[in-house]
N, C-alpha and C positions, 0 to 999 in steps of 0.2 A: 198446665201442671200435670204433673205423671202420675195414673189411674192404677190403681191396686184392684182388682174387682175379688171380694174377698167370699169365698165360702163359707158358713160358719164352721168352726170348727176344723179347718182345712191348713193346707204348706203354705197359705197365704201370709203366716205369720213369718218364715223364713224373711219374705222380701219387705215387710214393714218393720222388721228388727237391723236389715240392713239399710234401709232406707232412713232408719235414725241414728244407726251408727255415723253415717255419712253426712248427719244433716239436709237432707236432704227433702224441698219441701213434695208433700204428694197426699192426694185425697183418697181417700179409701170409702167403695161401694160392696156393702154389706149384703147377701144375697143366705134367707134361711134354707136349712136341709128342706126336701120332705119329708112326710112320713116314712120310707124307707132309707132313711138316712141318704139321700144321694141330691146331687147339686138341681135346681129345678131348670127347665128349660130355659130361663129367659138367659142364662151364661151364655148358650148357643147363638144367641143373638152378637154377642161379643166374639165367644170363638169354636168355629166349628165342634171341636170335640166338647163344648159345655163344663170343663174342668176349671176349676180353683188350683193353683193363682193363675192369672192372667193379668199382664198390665196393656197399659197403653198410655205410649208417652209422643205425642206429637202423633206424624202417621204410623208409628210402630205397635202393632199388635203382637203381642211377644206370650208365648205359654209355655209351661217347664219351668218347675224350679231351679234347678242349675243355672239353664238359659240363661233365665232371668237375674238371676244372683250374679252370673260372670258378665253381660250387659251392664247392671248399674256399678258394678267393682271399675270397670273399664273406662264406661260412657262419666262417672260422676267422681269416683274415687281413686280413678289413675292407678288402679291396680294395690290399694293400700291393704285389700284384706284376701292378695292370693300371693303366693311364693313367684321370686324375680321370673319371669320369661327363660322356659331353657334350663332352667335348673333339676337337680334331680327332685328338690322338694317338689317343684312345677309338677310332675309327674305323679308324684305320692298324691297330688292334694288333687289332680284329675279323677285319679284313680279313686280316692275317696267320696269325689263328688258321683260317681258313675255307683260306687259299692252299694251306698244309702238306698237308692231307688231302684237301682237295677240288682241287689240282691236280698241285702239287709230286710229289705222293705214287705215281702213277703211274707216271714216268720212271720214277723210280727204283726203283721194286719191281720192272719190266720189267729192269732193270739188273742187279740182283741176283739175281733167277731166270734170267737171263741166264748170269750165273757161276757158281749154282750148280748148272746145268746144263752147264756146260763149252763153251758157247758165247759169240756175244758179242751188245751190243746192237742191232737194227735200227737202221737207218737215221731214221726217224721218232724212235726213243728219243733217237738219239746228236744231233740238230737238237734237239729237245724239253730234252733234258738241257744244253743249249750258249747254251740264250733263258735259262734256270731258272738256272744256275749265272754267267752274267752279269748278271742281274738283283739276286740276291743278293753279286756281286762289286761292285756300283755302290751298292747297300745299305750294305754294311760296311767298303767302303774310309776312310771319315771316322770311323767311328763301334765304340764296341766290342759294342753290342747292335745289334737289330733297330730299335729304339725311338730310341739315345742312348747314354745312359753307364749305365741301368739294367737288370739284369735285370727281363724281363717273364714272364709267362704266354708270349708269344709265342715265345721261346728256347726257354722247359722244352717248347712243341708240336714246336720245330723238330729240336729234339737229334734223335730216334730216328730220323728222317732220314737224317739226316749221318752218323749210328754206320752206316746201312745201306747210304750213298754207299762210307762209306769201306771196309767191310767188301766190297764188291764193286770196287773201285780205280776208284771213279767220280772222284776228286779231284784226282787226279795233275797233270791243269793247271791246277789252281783254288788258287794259295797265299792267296788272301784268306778263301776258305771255310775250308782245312785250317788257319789261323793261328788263326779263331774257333771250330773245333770246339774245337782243342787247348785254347782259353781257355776253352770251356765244361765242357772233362774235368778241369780244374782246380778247380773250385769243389768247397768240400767237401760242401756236402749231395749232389752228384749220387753223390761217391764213396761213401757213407756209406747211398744209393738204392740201386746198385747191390753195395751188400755184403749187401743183403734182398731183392732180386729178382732179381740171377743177372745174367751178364756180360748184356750187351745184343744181342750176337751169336753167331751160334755159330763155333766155330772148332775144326776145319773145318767149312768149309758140307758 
């Protein structure tokens, strides 16, 4: 059966939200922060870098969200929650899957260690967080995904974001973003995700 090794509070919940979209059955190992909020060594025992998520599904040691996310779409769901092979959409929803971590992801963890350090964001954060949150407001103002009218891979990358925006009150003037998280907290495999890997954020920070 395919291992979820979950962080708490970690993008671990990306891969057990699609893993119930899918049906799909899979056990999940629960590993707490430390004290400085950071993953404890024994991850490293599973995968070099010591990061949440990580699965392991037969001999497959697999880490990275995305990775991981486009493996079970492929390997379990025959491609049911990315745009056909080759398409322009194919392209848009790479490029979405690459923006989340490889750009997006920044502001906002800046944001949120911001808050949970009881100050607030730079300057640089607060312009960076202002290009990112109307980019994504001009995204979803027509549309109720990223893509269209479907959930993709690209939403399940984007969630644990937006759990971290909001958990730090990065959204307060963003109701086009706050309208699509709340339709994303709605769907029931996420809730059903997070009843196996532990709320998304901590409360309190």
């Amino acid at each position: 059966m395919l291992t979820v090794h979950n962080l708490a509070f970690s993008r671990a919940m990306r891969v057990a939200w699609l893993l119930e979209e899918l049906a799909v059955p899979y056990k999940v190992k629960t590993y707490a922060r430390t004290d400085a909020y950071r993953a404890p060594a024994a991850l490293k025992a599973i995968h070099p870098l010591g990061k949440s998520p990580v699965i392991q599904d037969g001999d497959l040691t697999l880490g990275e969200s995305a990775a991981i996310l486009r493996y079970i779409d492929r390997h379990y769901g025959d491609g049911r929650f990315s745009p056909a092979a080759g398409s322009h959409d194919a392209a848009h929803h790479d490029e979405w899957l690459d923006y989340a971590e490889g750009t997006l992801a920044r502001p906002i963890a800046a944001g949120f260690w911001a808050r949970k350090n009881g100050t607030k964001p730079d300057t640089r954060t607060r312009e960076e967080l202002a290009t990112h949150f109307g980019y994504l407001t001009d995204t979803l103002s027509a549309r109720p995904f990223l893509l269209g009218g479907q959930l993709t891979l690209a939403d399940i990358q984007l969630s644990y974001l937006l759990a971290m925006a909001e958990r730090s009150d990065l959204l307060g003037d963003w109701p086009v973003i706050q309208a699509y998280w709340q339709h994303l907290k709605a769907v029931p495999a996420l809730t059903r995700a997070i009843g196996k890997t532990g709320p998304i954020m901590p409360d309190p920070l």
